[in-house]
TIMITI-84296 format. One record per residue (C-alpha): residue number from 0; residue in three letters; chain; x, y, z. Coordinates in pm, 1 decimal. Each point is the difference from the previous one (the first is absolute). Example, Ala and Ser with C-alpha at 12.3 -4.5 7.8 and 13.67 -1.06 7.14 Angstrom:
BEGIN
0_ala_A_1230.0_-450.0_780.0
1_ser_A_137.0_344.0_-66.0
END
This chain:
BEGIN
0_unk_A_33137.9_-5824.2_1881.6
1_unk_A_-151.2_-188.0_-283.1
2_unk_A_-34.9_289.7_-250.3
3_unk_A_322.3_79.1_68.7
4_unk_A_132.3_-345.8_-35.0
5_unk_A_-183.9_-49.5_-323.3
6_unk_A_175.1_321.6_-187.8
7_unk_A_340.6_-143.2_156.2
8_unk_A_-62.5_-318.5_-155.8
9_unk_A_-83.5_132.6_-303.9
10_unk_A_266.8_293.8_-11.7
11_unk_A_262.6_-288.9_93.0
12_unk_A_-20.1_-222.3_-220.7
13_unk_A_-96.1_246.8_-343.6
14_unk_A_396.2_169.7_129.1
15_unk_A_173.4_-308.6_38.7
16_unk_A_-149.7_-201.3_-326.7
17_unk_A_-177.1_-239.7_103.8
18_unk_A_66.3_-365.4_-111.9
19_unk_A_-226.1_-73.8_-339.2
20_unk_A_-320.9_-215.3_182.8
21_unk_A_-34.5_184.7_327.3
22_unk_A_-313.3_125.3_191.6
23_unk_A_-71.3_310.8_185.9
24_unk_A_-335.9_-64.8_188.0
25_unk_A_-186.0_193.9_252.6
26_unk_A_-329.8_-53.7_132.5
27_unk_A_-235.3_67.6_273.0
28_unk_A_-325.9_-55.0_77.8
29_unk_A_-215.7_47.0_329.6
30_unk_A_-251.9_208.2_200.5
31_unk_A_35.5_236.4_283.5
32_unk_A_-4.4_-298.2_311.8
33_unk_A_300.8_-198.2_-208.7
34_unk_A_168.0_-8.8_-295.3
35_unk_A_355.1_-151.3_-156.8
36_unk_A_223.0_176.8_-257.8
37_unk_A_307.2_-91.3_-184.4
38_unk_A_268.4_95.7_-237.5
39_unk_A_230.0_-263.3_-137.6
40_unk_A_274.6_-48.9_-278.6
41_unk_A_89.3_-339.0_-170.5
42_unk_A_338.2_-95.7_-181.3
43_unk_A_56.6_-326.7_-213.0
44_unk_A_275.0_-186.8_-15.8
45_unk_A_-0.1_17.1_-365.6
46_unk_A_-263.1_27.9_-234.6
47_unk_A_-157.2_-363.7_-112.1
48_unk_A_-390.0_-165.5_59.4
49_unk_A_148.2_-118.0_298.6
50_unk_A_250.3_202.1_240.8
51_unk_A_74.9_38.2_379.5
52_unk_A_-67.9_368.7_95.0
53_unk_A_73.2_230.7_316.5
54_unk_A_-255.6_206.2_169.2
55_unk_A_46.3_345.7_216.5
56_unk_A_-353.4_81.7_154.7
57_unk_A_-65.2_285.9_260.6
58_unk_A_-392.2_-17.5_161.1
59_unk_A_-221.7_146.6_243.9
60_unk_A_-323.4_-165.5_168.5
61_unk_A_-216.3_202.7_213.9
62_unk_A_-290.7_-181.5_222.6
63_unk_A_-188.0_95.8_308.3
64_unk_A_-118.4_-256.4_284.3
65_unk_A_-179.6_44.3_285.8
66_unk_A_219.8_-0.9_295.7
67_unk_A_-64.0_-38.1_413.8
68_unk_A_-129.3_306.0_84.2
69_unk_A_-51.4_206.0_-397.3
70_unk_A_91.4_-67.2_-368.8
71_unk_A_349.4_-35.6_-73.9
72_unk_A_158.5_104.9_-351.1
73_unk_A_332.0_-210.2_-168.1
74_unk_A_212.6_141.9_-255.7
75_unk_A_239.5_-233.3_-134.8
76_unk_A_273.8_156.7_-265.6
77_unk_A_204.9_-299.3_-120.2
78_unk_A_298.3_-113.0_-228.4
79_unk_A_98.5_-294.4_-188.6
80_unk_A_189.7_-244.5_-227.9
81_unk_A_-78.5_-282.1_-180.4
82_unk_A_160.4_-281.1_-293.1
83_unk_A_-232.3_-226.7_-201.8
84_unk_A_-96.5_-80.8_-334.9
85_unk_A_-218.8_156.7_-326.6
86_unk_A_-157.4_-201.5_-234.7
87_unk_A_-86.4_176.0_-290.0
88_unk_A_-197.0_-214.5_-281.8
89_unk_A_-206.4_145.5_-279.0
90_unk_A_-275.0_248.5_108.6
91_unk_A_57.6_-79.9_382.4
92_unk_A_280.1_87.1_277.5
93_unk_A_40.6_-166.3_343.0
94_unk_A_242.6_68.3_308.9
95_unk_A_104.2_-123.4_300.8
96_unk_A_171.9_158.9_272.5
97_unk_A_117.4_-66.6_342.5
98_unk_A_178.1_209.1_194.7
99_unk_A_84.2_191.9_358.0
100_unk_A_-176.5_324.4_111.7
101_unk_A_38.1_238.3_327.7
102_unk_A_-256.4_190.9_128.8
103_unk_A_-41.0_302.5_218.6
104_unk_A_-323.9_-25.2_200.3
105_unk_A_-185.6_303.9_138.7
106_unk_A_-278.3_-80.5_236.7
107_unk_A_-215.0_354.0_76.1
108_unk_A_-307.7_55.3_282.8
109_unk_A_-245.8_315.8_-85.0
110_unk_A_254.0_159.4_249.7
111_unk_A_283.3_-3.3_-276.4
112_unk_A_181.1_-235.5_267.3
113_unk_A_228.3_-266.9_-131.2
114_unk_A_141.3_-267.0_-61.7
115_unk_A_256.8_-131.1_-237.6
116_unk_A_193.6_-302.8_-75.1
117_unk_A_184.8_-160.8_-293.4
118_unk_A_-21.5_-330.0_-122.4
119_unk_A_86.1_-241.8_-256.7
120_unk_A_-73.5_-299.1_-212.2
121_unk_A_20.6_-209.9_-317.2
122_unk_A_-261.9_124.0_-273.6
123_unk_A_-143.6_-167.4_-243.7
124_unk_A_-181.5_147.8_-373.7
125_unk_A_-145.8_-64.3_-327.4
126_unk_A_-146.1_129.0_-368.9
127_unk_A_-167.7_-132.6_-228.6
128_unk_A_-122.2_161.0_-328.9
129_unk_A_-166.8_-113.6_-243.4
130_unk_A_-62.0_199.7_-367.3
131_unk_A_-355.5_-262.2_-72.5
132_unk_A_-70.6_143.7_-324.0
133_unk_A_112.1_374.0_-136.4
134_unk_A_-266.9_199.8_163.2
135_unk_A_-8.7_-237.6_297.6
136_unk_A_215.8_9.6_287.5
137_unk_A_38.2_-191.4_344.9
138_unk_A_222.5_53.7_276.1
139_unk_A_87.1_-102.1_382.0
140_unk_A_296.1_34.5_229.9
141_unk_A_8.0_-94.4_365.8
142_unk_A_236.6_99.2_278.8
143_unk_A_31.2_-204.1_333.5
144_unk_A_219.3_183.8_333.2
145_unk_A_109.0_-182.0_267.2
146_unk_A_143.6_267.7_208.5
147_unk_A_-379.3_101.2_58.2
148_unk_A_-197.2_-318.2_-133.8
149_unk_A_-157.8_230.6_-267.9
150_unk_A_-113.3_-78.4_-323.9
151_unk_A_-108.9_208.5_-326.8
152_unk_A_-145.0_-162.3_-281.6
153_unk_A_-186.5_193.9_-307.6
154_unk_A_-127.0_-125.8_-346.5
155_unk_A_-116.7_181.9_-251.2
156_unk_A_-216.2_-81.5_-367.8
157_unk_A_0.4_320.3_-305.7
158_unk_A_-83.7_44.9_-270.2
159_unk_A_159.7_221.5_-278.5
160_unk_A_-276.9_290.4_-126.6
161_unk_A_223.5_207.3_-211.3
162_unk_A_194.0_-13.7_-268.5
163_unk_A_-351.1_-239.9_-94.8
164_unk_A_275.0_-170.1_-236.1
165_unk_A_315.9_14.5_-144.5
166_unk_A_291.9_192.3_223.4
167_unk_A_4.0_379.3_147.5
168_unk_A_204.7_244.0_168.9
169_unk_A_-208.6_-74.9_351.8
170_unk_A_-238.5_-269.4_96.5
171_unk_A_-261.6_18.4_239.1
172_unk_A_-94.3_-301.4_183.5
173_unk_A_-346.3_-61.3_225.1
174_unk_A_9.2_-296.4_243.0
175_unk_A_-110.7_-147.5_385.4
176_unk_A_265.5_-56.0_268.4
177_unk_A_-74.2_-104.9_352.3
178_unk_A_239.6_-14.1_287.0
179_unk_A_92.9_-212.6_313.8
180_unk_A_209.2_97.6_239.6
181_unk_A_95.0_-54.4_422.7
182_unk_A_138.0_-191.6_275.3
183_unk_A_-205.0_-156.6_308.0
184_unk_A_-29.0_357.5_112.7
185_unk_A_-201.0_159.4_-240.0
186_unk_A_-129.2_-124.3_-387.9
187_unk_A_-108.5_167.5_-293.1
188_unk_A_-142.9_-23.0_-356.5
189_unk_A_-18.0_277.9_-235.0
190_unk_A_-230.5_-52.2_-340.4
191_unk_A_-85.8_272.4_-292.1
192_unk_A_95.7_117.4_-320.2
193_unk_A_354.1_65.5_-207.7
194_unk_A_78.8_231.8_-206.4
195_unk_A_335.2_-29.9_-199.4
196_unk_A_171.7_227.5_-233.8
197_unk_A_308.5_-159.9_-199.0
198_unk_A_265.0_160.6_-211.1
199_unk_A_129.6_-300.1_-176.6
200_unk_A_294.3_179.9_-158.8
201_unk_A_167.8_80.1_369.1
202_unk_A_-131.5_-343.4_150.9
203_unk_A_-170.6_225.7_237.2
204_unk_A_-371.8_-57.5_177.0
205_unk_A_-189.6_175.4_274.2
206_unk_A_-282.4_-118.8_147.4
207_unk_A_-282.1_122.9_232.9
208_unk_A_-240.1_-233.4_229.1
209_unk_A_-325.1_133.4_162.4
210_unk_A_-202.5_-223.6_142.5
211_unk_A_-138.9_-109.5_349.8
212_unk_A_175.4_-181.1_349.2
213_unk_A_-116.7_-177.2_275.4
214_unk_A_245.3_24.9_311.6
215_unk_A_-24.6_-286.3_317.1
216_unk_A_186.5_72.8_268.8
217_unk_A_6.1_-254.4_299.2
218_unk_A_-334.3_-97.4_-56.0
219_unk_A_-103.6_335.2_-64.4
220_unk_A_-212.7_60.5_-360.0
221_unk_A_37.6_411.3_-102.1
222_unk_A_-186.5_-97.1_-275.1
223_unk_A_50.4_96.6_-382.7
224_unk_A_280.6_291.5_-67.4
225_unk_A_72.1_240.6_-270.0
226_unk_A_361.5_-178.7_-161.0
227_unk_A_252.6_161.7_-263.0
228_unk_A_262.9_-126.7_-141.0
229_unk_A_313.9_43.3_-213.1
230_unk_A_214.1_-166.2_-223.1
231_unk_A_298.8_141.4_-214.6
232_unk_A_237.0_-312.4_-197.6
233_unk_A_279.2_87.5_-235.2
234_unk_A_240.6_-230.9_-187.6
235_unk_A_333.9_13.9_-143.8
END
């Protein structure tokens, strides 16, 4: 569902012309016991340092608990909209969003029996970037759900290794990111190395994390985790 939200996102708003100053951003970032991934498009109200925007995100968490009697496995696929404000001064962007999400809850046993639900609450998120110096880079958004009292937070430092100076046709970027993410059911925090390739000329980036998790899960430790991650941002 997220892959395919992402290129509808993307194939969306490139047909209709999107307004000058909006985002296309899609991430994700996890391990194999949980994991949260998102795809998301931002409008201004006009273009200025300071403007309210709109927000259209689609997302899916995964997470596994243990349950009574065996391990139980969520998948969450949600949708949402959001209004707040961008504050764009020199070298640095930051916005605010709240909004309303639903969520379609999947609840599987090793026996592939279920059980599924929807719900619904107010959302709240947040980005900050940050452009230090012109081969330095920092960055951090959060994302808070009340319809399943889950939160995502990642921040990221890089650091610009080609062109060395001057401008190019592609950039290449080296950096650290680390992760939080979970509700009272299960936590995790992701930690490694990104990779980012930019193409300046299409305000296009893509992004790779590798790096290492550590899942708890009632009380449970499984101890550290290969993680991978992925992010893709695109403005207009």
């Amino acid at each position: 569902m997220t892959l395919l939200a992402i290129w509808a996102l993307f194939l969306g708003a490139a047909r209709a012309g999107a307004p000058p100053g909006s985002e296309a951003v899609a991430g994700f970032e996890g391990s194999a016991k949980s994991g949260y991934g998102f795809a998301s498009f931002t409008s201004p109200s006009f273009e200025s340092q300071a403007t309210l925007v709109a927000r259209l995100t689609t997302s899916y968490l995964y997470y596994a608990y243990p349950g009574a009697l065996s391990e139980m496995r969520v998948q969450s696929p949600g949708i949402g909209v959001a209004a707040g404000v961008r504050w764009r001064p020199a070298r640095a962007s930051l916005t605010a969003v709240v909004g309303y999400e639903a969520r379609y809850i999947v609840e599987l046993d090793p026996e592939e029996n279920l059980r599924a639900h929807a719900d619904h609450g107010v959302s709240l998120a947040a980005d900050v970037y940050l452009q230090a110096t012109p081969r330095v880079a920092l960055a951090a958004s959060g994302y808070y759900g009340f319809a399943q009292d889950y939160l995502w937070c990642r921040a990221l430092a890089k650091h610009r290794l080609f062109p060395w100076e001057g401008s190019s046709v592609a950039t290449l970027w080296l950096g650290l990111d680390g992760t939080v993410r979970g509700n009272d059911t299960v936590r995790g925090l992701d930690a490694g190395v990104l990779i980012e390739g930019t193409l300046p000329a299409h305000h296009l980036s893509i992004g790779l994390h590798l790096g290492l998790g550590r899942e708890v899960q009632a009380g449970a430790d499984d101890g550290l985790v290969p993680s991978l991650g992925i992010s893709v941002y695109k403005s207009f």
